[in-house]
C-alpha positions in Angstrom: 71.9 139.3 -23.3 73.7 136.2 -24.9 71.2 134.3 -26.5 68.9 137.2 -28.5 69.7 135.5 -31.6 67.2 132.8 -32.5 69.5 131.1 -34.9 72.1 130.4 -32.1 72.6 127.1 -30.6 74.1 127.6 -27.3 76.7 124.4 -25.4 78.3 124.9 -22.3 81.8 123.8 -21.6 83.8 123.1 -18.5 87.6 122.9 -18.1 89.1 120.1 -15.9 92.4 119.9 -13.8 95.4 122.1 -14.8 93.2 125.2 -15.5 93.7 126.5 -12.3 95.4 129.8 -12.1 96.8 131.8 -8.6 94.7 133.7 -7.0 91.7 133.7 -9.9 89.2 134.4 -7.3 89.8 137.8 -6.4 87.9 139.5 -8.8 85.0 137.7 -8.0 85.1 138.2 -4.4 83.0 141.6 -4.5 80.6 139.6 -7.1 77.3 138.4 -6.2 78.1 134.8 -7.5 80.7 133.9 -4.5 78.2 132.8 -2.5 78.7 129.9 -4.2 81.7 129.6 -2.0 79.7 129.2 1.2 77.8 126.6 -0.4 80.4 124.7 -1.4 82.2 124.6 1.3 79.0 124.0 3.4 78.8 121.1 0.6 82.2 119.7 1.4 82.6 120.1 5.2 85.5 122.0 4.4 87.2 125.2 3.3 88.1 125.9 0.2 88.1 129.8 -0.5 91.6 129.7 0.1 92.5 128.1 -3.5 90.7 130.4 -5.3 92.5 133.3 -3.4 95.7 132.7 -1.6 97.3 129.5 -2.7 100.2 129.2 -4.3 100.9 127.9 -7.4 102.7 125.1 -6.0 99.6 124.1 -4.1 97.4 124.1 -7.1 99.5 122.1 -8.6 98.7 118.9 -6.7 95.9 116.8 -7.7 93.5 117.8 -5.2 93.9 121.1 -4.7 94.0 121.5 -8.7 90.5 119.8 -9.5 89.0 121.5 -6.6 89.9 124.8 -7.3 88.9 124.4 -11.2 85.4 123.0 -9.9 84.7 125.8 -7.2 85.8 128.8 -10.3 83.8 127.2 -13.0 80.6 127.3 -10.2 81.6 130.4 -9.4 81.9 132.1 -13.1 78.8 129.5 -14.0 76.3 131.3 -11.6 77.2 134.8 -13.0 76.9 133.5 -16.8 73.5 131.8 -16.2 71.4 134.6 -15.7 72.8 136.2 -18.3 71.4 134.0 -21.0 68.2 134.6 -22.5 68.2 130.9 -24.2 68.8 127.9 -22.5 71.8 125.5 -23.5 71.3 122.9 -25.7 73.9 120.7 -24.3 76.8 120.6 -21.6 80.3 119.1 -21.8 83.3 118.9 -19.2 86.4 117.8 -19.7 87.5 115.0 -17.2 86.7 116.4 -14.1 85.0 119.2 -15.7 82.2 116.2 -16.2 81.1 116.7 -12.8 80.9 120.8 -13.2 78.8 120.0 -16.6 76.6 117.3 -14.1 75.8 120.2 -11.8 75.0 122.7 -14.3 72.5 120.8 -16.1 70.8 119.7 -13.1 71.7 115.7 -13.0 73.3 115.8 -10.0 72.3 118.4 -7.3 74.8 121.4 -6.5 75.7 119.4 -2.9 75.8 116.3 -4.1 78.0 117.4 -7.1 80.6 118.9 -4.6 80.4 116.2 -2.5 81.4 113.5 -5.2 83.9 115.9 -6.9 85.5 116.4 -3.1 85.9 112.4 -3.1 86.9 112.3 -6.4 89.6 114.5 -5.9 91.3 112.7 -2.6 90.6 109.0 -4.3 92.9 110.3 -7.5 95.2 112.0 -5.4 95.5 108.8 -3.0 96.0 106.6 -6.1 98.5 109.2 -7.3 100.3 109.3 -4.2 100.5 105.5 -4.8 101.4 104.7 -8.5 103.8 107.3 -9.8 102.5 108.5 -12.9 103.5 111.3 -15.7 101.5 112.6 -18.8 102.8 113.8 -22.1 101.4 115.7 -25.1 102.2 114.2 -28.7 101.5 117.4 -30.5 101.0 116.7 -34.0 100.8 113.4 -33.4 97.2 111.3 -35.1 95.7 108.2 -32.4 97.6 105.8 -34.8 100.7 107.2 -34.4 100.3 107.7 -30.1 98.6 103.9 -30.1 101.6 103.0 -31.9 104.3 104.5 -29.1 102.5 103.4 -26.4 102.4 99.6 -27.8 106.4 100.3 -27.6 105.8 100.6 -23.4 102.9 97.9 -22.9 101.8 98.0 -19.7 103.3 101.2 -19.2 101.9 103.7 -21.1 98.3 104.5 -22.1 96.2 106.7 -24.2 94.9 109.3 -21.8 93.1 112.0 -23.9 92.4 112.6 -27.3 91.7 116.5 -27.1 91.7 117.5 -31.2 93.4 117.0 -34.0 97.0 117.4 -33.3 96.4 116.9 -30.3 96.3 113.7 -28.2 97.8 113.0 -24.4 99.5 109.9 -23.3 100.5 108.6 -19.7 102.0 106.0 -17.7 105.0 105.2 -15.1 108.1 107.7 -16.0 109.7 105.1 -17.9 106.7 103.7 -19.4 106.2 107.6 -20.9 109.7 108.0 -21.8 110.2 105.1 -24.1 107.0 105.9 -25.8 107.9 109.2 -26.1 110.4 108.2 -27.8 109.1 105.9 -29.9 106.9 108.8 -31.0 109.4 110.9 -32.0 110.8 108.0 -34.2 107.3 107.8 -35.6 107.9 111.4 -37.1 105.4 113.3 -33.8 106.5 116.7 -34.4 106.9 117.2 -30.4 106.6 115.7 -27.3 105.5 117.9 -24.4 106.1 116.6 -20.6 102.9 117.8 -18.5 102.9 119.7 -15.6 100.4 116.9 -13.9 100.7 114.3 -10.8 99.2 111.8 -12.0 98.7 109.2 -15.1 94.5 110.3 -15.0 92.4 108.3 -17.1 95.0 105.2 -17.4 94.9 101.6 -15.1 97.7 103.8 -13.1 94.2 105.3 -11.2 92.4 102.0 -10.5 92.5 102.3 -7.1 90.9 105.8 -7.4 87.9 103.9 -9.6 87.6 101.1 -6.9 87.6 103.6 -4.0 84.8 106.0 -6.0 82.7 102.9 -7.5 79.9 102.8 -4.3 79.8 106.5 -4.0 78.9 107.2 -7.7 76.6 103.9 -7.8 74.7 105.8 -4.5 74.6 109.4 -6.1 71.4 110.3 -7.2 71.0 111.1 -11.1 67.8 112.9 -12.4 67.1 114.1 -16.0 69.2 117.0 -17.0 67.9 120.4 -18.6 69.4 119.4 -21.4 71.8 116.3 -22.3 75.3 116.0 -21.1 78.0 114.9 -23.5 80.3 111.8 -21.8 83.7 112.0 -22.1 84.5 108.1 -22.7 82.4 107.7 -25.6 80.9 110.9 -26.8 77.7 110.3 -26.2 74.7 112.8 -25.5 73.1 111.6 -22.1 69.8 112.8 -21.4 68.9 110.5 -18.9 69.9 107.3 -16.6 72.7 106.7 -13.6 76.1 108.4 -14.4 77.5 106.3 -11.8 79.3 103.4 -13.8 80.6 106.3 -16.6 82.1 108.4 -14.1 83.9 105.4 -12.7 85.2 104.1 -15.9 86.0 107.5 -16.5 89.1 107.6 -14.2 90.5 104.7 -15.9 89.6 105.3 -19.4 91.0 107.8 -22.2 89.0 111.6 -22.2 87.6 111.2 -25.9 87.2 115.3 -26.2 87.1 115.2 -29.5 84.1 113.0 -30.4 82.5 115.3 -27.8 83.3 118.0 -29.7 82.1 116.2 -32.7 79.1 115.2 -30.7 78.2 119.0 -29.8 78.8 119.9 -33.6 75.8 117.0 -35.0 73.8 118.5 -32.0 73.5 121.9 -34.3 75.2 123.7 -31.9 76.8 127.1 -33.2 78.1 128.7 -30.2 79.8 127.6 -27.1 80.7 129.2 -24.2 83.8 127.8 -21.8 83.1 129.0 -18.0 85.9 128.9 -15.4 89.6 129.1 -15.8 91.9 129.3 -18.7 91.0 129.0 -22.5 92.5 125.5 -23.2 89.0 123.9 -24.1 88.5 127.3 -26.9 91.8 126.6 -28.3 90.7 122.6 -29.0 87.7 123.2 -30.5 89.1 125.6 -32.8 91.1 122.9 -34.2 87.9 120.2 -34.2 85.2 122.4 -34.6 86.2 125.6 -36.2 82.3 127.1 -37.4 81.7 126.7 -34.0 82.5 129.9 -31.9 84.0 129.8 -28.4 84.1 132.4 -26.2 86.1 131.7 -22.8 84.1 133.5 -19.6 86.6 133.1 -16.8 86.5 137.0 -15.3 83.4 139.3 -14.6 84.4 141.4 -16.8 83.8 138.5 -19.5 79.9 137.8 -18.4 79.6 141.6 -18.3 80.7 141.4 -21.9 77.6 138.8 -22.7 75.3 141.5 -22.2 75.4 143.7 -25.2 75.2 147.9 -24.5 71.9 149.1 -24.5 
């Protein structure tokens, strides 16, 4: 099994929103691990099998089908992986809502509780959406001075949303806001500007209605020590212990630092990581941050069946 050599240092990773993929559930439906399912839909009062297995790609695409479906596969694929490792994590990360996945998995929050906030999460962002018109663009190439610089060109309009890798950094705002900076951007020598496939502007002041709508419910959750610390996504910082209730409010306002976390996980010793759920975005960043650090994406059964070396 994954974890038979001593000299590893194992992280866990857990993809956020735009991961999703049609029908990524139905090779999982025969596997012992969908009873995860029940429970979260016991967890949320609702169902939710359905975007795992017959939704449309047009349906995932909305805010709260999207982060929903993300959270229920990375559960899903997380149950099979964990009893296949012979050493326990030394650290978990998510990236935005991926955050609450990595709070599950290490314990902090409980599996119902986790669902439950993720669930609220997930209509307060889509509500805010709904309400502030928002757009998100990737300045590939592009360093933080350089995307501070464009979005100064659309003040009040555009925002530093996530800064993913080298390379790599995410800005958002209003439509015109993200035009004009995107612009700007190009004049600053960006090499491109990619329009997101998103429906929001997550992690800007465009979602402060989301924060002010989530701020009581993640004050009330209830927090407890983790197995092992959980890496925050504003500052990069190893949590071990303590509420997570004013981060993951600040959170939906403020910028995804993935790289620092990334960074974070690297002074932590780890030497292996592991992304579980959808897609193989979060591999292809740290690759560019982290690159002695080895990623392997687990999104299929055949992928944890592939953790467990022949005999």
């Amino acid at each position: 099994m994954l974890g038979g050599d001593k000299r590893m240092t194992l992280a866990v990773l857990f993809p956020g929103q735009a991961a999703q993929t049609a029908g990524w559930g139905r090779s999982w439906v025969d596997h012992p691990s969908w009873s995860v399912v029940e429970r979260a839909e016991a967890a949320a009062g609702r169902p939710l099998a359905h975007l795992l297995l017959t939704a449309s790609a047009g349906e995932l695409a909305r805010t709260e089908s999207s982060q929903l479906s993300v959270l229920l596969a990375s559960l899903v694929a997380w149950e099979a992986v964990r009893a296949n490792l012979d050493e326990a994590p030394v650290a978990y990360a998510g990236h935005s809502l991926g955050q609450i996945t990595a709070l599950i998995a290490s314990g902090a929050v409980s599996f119902d509780e986790g669902v439950w906030l993720a669930v609220r999460r997930a209509e307060a962002t889509q509500a805010a959406a709904d309400r502030h018109h928002g757009v998100m663009a990737a300045l590939l190439g592009a360093d933080l001075d350089q995307a501070a610089a464009a979005c100064r060109a659309a003040e009040d309009q555009c925002w530093l949303a996530n800064d993913n890798a080298p390379g790599q950094v995410v800005i958002a705002g209003t439509e015109a806001g993200v035009a004009q900076a995107s612009d700007a951007a190009r004049q600053l020598g960006v090499r491109k500007v990619l329009p997101l496939a998103v429906g929001g502007a997550f992690h800007t002041p465009l979602m402060a209605d989301a924060a002010a709508a989530m701020t009581a419910d993640f004050a009330a959750a209830r927090y407890a020590e983790p197995a092992a610390p959980v890496v925050s996504n504003g500052d990069g910082v190893a949590v071990s212990s303590g509420s997570w209730g004013e981060r993951l409010t600040r959170h939906l306002v403020e910028p995804v630092r993935w790289r620092q976390c990334l960074l974070t996980l690297q002074d932590l010793g780890v030497t292996q990581a592991l992304e579980v759920g959808p897609g193989a975005l979060l591999a292809g960043m740290a690759k560019r941050t982290i690159p002695n650090v080895s990623v392997r994406s687990v999104g299929a059964p055949d992928d944890v069946q592939a953790l467990v070396p022949a005999r």
